[in-house]
PDB file as gemmi writes it, atoms N, CA and C in Angstrom:
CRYST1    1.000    1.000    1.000  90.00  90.00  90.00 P 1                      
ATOM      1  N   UNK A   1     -22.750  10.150  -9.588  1.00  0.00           N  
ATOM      2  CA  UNK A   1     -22.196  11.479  -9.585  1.00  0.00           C  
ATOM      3  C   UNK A   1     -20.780  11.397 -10.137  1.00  0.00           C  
ATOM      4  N   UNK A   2     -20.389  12.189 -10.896  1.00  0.00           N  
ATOM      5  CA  UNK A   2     -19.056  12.352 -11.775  1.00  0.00           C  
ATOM      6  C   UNK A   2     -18.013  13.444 -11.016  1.00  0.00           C  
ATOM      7  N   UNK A   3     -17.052  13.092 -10.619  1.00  0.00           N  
ATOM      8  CA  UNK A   3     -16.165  14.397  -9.908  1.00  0.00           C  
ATOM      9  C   UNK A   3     -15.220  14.446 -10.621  1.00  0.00           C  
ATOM     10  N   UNK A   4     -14.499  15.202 -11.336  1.00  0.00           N  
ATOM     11  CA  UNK A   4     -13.434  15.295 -11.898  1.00  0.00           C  
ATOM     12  C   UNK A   4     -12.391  14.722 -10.682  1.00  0.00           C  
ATOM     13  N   UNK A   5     -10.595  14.423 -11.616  1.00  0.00           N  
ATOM     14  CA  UNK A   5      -9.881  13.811 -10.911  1.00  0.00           C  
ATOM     15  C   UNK A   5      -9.501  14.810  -9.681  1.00  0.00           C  
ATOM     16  N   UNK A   6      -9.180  15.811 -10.193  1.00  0.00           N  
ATOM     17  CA  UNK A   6      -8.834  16.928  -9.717  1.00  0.00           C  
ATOM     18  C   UNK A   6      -8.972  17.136  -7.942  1.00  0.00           C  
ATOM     19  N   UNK A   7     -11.112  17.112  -8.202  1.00  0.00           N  
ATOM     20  CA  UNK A   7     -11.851  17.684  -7.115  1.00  0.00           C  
ATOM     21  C   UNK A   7     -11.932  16.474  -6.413  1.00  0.00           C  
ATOM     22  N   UNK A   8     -11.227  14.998  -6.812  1.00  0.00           N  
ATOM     23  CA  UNK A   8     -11.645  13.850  -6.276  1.00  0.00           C  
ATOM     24  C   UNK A   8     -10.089  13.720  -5.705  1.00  0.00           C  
ATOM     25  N   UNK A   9      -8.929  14.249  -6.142  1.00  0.00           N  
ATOM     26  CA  UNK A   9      -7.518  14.774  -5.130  1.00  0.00           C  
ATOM     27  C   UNK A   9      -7.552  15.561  -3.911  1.00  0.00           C  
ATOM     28  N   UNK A  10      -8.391  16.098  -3.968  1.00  0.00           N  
ATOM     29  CA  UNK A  10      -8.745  17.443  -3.147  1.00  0.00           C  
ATOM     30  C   UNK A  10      -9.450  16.798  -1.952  1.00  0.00           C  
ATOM     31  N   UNK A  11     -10.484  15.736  -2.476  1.00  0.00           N  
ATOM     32  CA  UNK A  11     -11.429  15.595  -1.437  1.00  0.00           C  
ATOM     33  C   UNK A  11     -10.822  14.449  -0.741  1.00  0.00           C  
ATOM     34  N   UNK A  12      -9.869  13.493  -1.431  1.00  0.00           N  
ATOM     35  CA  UNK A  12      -8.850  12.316  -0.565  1.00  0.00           C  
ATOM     36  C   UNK A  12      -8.005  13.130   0.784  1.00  0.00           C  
ATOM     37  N   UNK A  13      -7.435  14.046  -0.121  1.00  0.00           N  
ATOM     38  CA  UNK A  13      -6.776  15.200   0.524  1.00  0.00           C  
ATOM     39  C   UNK A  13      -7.078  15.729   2.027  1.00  0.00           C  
ATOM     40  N   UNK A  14      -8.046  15.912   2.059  1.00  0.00           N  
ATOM     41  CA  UNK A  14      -8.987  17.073   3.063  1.00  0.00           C  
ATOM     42  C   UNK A  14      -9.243  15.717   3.917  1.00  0.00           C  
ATOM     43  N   UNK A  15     -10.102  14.799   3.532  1.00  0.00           N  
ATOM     44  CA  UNK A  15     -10.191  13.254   4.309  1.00  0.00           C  
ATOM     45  C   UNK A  15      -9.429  12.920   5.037  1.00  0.00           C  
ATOM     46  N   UNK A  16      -7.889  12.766   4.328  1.00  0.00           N  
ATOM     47  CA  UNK A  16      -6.754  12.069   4.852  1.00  0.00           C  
ATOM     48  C   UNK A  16      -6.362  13.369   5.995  1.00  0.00           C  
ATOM     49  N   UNK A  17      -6.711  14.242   5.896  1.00  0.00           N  
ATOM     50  CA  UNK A  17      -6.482  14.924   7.152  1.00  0.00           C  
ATOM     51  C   UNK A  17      -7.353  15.684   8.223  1.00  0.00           C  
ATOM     52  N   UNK A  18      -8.348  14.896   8.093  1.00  0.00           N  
ATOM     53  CA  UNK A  18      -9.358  15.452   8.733  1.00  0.00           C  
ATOM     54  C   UNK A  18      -9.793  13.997   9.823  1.00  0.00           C  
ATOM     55  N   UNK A  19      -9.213  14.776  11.635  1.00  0.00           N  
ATOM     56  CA  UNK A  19      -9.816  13.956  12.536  1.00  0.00           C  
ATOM     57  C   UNK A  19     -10.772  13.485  13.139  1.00  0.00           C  
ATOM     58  N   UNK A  20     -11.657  14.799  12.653  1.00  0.00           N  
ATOM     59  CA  UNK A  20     -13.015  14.907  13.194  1.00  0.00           C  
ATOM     60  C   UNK A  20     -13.812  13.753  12.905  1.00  0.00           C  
ATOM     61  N   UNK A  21     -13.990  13.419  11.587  1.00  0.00           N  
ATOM     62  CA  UNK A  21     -14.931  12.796  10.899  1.00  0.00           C  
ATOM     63  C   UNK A  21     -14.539  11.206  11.016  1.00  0.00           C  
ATOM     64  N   UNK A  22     -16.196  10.905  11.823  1.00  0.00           N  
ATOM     65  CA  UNK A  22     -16.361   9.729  11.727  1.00  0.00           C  
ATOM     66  C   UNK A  22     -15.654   8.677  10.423  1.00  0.00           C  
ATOM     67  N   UNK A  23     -15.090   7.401  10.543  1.00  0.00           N  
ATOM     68  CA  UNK A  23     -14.742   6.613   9.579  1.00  0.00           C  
ATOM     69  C   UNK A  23     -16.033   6.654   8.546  1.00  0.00           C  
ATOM     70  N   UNK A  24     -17.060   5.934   9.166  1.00  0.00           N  
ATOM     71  CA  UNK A  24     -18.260   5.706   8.505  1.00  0.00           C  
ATOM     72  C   UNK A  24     -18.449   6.576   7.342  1.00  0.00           C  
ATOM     73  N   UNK A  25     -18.877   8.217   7.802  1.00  0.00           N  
ATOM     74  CA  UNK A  25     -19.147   9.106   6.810  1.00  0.00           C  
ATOM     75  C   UNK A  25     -17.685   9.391   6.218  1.00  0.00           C  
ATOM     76  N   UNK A  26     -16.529   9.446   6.298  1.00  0.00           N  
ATOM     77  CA  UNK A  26     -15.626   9.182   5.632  1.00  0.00           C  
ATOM     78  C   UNK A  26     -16.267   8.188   4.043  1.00  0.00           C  
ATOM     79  N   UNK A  27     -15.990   6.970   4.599  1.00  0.00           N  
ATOM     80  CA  UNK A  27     -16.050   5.817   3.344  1.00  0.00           C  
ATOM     81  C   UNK A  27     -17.301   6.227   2.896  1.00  0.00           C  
ATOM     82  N   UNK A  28     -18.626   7.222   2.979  1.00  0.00           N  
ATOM     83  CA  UNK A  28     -20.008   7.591   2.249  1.00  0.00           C  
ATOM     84  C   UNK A  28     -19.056   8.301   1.156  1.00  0.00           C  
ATOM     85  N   UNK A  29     -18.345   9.875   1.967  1.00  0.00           N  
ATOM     86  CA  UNK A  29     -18.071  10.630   0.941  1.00  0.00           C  
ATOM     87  C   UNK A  29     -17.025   9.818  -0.130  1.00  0.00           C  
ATOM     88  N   UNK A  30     -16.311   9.033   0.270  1.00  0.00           N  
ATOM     89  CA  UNK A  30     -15.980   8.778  -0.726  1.00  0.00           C  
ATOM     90  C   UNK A  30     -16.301   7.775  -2.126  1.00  0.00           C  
ATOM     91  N   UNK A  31     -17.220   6.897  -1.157  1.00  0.00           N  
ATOM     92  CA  UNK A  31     -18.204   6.458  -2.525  1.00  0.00           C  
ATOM     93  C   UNK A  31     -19.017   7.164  -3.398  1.00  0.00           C  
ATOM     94  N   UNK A  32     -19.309   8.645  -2.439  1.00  0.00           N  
ATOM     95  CA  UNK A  32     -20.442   9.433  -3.413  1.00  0.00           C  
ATOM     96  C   UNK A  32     -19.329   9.715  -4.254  1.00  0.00           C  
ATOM     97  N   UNK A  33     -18.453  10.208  -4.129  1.00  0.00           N  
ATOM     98  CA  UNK A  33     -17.171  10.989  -5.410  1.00  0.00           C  
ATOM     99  C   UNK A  33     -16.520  10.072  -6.321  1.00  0.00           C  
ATOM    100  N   UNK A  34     -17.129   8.652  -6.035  1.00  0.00           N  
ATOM    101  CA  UNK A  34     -16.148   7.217  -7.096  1.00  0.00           C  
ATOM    102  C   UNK A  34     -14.831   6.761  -6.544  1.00  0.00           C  
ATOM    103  N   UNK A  35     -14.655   7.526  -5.161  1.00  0.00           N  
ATOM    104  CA  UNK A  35     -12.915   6.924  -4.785  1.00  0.00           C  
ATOM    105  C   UNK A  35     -13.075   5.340  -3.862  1.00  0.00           C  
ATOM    106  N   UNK A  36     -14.407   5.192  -3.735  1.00  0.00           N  
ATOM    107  CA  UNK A  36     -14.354   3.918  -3.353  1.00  0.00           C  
ATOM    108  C   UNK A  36     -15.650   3.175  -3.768  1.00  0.00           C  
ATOM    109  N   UNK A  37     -15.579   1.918  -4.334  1.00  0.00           N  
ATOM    110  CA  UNK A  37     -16.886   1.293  -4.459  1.00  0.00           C  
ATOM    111  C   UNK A  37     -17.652   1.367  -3.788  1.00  0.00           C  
ATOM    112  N   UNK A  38     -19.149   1.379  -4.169  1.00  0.00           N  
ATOM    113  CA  UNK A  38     -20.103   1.371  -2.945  1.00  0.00           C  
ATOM    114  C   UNK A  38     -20.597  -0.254  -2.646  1.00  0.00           C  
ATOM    115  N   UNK A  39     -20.053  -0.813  -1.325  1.00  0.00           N  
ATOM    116  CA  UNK A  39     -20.405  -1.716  -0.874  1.00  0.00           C  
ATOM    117  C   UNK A  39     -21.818  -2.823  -0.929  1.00  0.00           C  
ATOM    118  N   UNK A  40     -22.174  -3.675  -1.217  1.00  0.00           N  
ATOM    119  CA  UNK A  40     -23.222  -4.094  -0.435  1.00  0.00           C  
ATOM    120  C   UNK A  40     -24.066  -4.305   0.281  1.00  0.00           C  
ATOM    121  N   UNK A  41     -25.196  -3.845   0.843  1.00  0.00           N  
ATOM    122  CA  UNK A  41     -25.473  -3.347   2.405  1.00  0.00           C  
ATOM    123  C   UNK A  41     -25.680  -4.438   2.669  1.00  0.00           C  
ATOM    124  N   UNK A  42     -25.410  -4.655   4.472  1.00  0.00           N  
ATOM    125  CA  UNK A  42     -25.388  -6.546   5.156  1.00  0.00           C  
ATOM    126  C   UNK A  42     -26.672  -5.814   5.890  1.00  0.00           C  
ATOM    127  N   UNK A  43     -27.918  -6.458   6.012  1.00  0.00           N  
ATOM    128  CA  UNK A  43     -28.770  -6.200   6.795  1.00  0.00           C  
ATOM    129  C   UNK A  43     -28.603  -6.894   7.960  1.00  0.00           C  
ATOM    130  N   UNK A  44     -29.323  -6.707   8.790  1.00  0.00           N  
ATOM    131  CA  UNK A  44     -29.347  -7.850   9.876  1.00  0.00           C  
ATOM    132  C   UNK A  44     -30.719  -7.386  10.343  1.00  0.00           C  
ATOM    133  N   UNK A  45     -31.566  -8.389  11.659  1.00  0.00           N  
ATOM    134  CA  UNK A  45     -32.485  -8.114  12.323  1.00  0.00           C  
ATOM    135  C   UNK A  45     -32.534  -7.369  13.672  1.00  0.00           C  
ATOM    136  N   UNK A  46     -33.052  -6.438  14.042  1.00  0.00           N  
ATOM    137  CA  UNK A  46     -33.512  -6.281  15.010  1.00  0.00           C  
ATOM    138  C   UNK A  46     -33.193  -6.813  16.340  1.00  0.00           C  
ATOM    139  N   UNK A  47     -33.141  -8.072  16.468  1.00  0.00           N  
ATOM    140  CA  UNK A  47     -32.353  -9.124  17.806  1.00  0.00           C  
ATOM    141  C   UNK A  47     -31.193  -9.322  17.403  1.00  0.00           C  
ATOM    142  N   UNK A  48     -30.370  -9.285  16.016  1.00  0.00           N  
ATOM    143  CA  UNK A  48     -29.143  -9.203  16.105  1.00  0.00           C  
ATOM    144  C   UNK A  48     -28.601  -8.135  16.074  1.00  0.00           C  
ATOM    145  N   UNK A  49     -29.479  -6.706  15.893  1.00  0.00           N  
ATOM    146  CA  UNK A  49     -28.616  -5.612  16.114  1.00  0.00           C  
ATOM    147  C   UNK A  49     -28.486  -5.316  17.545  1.00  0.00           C  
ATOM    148  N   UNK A  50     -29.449  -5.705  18.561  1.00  0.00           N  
ATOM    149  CA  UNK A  50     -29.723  -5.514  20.094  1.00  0.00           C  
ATOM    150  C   UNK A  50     -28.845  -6.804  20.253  1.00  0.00           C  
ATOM    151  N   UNK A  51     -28.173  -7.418  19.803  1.00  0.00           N  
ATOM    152  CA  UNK A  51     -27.188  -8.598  20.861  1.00  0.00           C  
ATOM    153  C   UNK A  51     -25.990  -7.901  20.240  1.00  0.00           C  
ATOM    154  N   UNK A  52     -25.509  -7.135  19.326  1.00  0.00           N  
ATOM    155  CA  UNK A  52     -24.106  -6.947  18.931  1.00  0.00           C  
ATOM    156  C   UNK A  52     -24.070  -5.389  19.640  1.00  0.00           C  
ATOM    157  N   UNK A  53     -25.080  -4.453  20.095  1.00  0.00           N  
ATOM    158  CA  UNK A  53     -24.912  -3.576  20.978  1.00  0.00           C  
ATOM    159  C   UNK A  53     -25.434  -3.770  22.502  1.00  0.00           C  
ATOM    160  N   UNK A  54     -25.469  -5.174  22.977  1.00  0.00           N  
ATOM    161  CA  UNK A  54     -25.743  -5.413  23.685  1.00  0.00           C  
ATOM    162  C   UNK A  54     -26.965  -4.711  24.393  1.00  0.00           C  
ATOM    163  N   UNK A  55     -28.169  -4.535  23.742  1.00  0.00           N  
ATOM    164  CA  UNK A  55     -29.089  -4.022  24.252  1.00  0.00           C  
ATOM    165  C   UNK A  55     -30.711  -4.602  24.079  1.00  0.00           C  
ATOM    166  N   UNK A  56     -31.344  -3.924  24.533  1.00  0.00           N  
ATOM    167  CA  UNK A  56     -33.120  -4.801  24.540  1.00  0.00           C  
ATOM    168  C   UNK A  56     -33.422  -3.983  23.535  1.00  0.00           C  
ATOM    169  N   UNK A  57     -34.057  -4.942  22.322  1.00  0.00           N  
ATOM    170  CA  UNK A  57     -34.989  -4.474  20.858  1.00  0.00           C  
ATOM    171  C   UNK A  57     -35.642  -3.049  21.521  1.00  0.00           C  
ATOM    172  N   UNK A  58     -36.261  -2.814  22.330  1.00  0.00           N  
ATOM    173  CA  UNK A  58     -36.862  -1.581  22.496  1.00  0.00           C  
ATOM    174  C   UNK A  58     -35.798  -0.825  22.629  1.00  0.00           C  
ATOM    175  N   UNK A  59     -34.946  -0.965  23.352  1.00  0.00           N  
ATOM    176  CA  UNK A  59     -33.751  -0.005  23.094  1.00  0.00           C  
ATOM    177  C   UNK A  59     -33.394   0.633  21.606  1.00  0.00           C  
ATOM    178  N   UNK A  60     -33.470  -0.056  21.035  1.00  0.00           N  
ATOM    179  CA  UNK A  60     -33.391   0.111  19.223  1.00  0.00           C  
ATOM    180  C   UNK A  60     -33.904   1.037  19.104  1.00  0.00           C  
ATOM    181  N   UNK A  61     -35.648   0.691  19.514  1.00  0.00           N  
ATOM    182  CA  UNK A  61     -36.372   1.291  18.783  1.00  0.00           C  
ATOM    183  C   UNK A  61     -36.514   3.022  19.481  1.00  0.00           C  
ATOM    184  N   UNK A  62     -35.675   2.969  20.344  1.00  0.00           N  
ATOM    185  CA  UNK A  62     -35.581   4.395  21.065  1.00  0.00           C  
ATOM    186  C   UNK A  62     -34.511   4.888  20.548  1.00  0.00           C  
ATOM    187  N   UNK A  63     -33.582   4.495  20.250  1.00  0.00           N  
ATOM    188  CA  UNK A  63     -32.090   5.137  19.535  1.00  0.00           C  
ATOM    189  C   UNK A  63     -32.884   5.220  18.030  1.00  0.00           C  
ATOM    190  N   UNK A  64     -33.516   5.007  17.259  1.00  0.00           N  
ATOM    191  CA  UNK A  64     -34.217   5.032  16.254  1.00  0.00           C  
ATOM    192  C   UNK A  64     -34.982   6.363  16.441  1.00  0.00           C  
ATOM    193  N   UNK A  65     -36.074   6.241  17.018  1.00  0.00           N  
ATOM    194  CA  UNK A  65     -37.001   7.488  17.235  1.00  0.00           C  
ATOM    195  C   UNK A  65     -35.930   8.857  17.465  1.00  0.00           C  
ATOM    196  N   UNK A  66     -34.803   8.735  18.329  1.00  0.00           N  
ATOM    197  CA  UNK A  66     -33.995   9.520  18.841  1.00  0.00           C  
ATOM    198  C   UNK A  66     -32.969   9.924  17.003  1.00  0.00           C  
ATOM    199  N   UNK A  67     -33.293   9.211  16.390  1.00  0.00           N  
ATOM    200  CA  UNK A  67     -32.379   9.288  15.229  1.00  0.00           C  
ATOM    201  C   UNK A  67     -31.128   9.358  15.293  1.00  0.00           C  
ATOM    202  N   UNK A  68     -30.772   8.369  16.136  1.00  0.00           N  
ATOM    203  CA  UNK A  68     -29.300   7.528  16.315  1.00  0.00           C  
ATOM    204  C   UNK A  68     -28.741   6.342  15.379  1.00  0.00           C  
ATOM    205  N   UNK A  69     -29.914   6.195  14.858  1.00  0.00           N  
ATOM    206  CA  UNK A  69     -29.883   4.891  14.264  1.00  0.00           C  
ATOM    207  C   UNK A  69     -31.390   5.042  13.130  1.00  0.00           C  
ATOM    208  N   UNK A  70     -31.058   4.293  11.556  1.00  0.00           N  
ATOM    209  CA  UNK A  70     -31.756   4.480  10.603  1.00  0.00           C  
ATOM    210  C   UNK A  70     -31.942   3.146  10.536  1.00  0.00           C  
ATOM    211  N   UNK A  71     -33.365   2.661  10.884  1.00  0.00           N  
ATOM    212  CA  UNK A  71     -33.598   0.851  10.642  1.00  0.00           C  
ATOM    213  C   UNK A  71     -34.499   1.506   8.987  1.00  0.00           C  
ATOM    214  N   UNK A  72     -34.190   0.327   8.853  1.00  0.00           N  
ATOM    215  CA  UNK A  72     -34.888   0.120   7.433  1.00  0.00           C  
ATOM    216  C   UNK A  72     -36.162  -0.867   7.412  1.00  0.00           C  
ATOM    217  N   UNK A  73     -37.223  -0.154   7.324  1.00  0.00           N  
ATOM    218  CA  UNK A  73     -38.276  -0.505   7.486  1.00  0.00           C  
ATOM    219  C   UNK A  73     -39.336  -1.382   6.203  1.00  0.00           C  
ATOM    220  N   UNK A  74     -39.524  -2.564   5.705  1.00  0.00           N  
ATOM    221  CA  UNK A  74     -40.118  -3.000   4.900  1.00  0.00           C  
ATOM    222  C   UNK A  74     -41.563  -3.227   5.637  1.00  0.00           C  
ATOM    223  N   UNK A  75     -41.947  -3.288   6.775  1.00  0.00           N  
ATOM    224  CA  UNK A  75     -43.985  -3.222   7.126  1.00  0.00           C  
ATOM    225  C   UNK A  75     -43.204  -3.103   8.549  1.00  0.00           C  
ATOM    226  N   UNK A  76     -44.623  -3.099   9.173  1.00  0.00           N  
ATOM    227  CA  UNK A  76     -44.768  -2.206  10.734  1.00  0.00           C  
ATOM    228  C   UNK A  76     -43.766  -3.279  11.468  1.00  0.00           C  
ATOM    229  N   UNK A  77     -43.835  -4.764  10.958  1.00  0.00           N  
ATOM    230  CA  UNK A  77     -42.974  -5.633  11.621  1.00  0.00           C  
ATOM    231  C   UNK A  77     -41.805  -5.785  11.471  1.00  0.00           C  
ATOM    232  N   UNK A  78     -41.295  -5.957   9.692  1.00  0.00           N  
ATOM    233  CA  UNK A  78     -40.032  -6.265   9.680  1.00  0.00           C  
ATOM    234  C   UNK A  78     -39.140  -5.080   9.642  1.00  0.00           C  
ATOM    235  N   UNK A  79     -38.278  -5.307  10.341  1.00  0.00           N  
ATOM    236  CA  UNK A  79     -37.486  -4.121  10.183  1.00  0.00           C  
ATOM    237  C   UNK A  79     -36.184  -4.659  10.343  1.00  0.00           C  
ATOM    238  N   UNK A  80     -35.293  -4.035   9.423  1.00  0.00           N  
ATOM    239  CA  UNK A  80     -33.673  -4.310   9.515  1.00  0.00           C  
ATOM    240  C   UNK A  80     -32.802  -2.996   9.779  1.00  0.00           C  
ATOM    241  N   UNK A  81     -31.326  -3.552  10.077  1.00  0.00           N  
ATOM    242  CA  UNK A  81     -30.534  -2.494  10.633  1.00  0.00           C  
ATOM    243  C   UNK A  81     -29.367  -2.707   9.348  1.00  0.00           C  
ATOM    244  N   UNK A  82     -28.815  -1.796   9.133  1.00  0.00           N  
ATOM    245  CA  UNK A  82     -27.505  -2.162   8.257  1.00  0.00           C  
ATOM    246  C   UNK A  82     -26.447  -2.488   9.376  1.00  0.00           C  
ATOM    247  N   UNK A  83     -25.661  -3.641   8.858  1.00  0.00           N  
ATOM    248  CA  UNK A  83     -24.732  -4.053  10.487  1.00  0.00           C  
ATOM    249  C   UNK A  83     -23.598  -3.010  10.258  1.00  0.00           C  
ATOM    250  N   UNK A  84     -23.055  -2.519   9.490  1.00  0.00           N  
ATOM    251  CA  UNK A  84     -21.873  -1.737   9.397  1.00  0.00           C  
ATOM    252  C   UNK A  84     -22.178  -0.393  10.482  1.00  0.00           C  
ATOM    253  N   UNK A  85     -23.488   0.187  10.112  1.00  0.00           N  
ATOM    254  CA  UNK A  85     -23.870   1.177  10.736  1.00  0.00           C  
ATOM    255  C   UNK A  85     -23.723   0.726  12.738  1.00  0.00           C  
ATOM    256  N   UNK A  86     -24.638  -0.357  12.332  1.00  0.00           N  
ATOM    257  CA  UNK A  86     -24.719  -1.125  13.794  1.00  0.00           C  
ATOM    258  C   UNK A  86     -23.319  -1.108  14.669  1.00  0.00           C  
ATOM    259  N   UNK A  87     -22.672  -1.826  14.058  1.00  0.00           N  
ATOM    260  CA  UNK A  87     -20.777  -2.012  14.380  1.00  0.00           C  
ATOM    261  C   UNK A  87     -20.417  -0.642  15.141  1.00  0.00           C  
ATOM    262  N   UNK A  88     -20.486   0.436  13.596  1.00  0.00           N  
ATOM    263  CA  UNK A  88     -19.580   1.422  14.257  1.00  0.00           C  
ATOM    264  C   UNK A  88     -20.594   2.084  15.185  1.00  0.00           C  
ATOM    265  N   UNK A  89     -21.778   2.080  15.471  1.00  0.00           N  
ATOM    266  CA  UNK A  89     -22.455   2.739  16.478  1.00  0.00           C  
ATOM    267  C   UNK A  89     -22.052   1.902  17.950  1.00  0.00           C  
ATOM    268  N   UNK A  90     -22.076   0.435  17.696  1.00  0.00           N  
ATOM    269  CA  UNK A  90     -21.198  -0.306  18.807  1.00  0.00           C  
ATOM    270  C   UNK A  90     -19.670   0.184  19.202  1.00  0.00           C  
ATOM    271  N   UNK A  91     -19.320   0.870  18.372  1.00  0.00           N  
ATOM    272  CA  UNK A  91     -17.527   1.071  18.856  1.00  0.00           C  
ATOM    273  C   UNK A  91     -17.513   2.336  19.091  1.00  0.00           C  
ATOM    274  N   UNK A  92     -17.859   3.303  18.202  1.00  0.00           N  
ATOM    275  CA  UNK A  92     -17.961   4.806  18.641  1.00  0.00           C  
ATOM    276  C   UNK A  92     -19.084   5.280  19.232  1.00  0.00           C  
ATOM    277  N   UNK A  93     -19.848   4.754  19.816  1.00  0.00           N  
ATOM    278  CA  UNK A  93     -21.133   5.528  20.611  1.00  0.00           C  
ATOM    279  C   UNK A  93     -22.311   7.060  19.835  1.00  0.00           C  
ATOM    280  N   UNK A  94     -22.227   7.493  21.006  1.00  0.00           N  
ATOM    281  CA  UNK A  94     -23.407   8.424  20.786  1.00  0.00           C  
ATOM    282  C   UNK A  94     -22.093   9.375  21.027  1.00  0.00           C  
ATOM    283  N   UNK A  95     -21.845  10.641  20.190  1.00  0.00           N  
ATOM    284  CA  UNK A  95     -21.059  11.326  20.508  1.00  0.00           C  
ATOM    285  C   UNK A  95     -21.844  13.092  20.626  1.00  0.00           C  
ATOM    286  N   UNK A  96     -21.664  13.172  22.143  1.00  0.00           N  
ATOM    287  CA  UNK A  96     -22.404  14.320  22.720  1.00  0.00           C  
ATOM    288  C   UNK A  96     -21.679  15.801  22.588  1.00  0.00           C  
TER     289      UNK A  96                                                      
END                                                                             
């Protein structure tokens, strides 16, 4: 996606002052607009996303169903978590 410089001032702008918004979706919008590279995704498994939120794999898979959490699914077995997502769902929670 192409944003002019302009609308890509505007949108640093509005960011840099906006408390509401999660970091996470912060650094999305600004990769969708070109103001920041888009990263690498770090996968991890399933038992390492349940030991870095300290919780039981079924737990996962209930914050998942609940759509708390987007695992990335390659067959009924393997399934990965992006750890960044993982992290900040470990530090900022479920926000009600």
């Amino acid at each position: 996606m192409s944003v002019n410089p302009s609308t890509q001032n505007a949108i640093q702008a509005i960011l840099n002052g906006d408390t509401l918004t999660q970091p996470a979706i912060k650094k999305k919008i600004l990769q969708v607009v070109g103001l920041q590279p888009a990263r690498p995704r770090r996968l991890i498994t399933a038992s390492q996303a349940a030991d870095i939120l300290g919780v039981h794999k079924k737990t996962l898979e209930r914050y998942a169903k609940r759509e708390l959490l987007n695992p990335i699914r390659y067959s009924k077995r393997k399934i990965r978590y992006d750890a960044e997502e993982i992290e900040d769902f470990a530090v900022n929670g479920v926000e009600v």
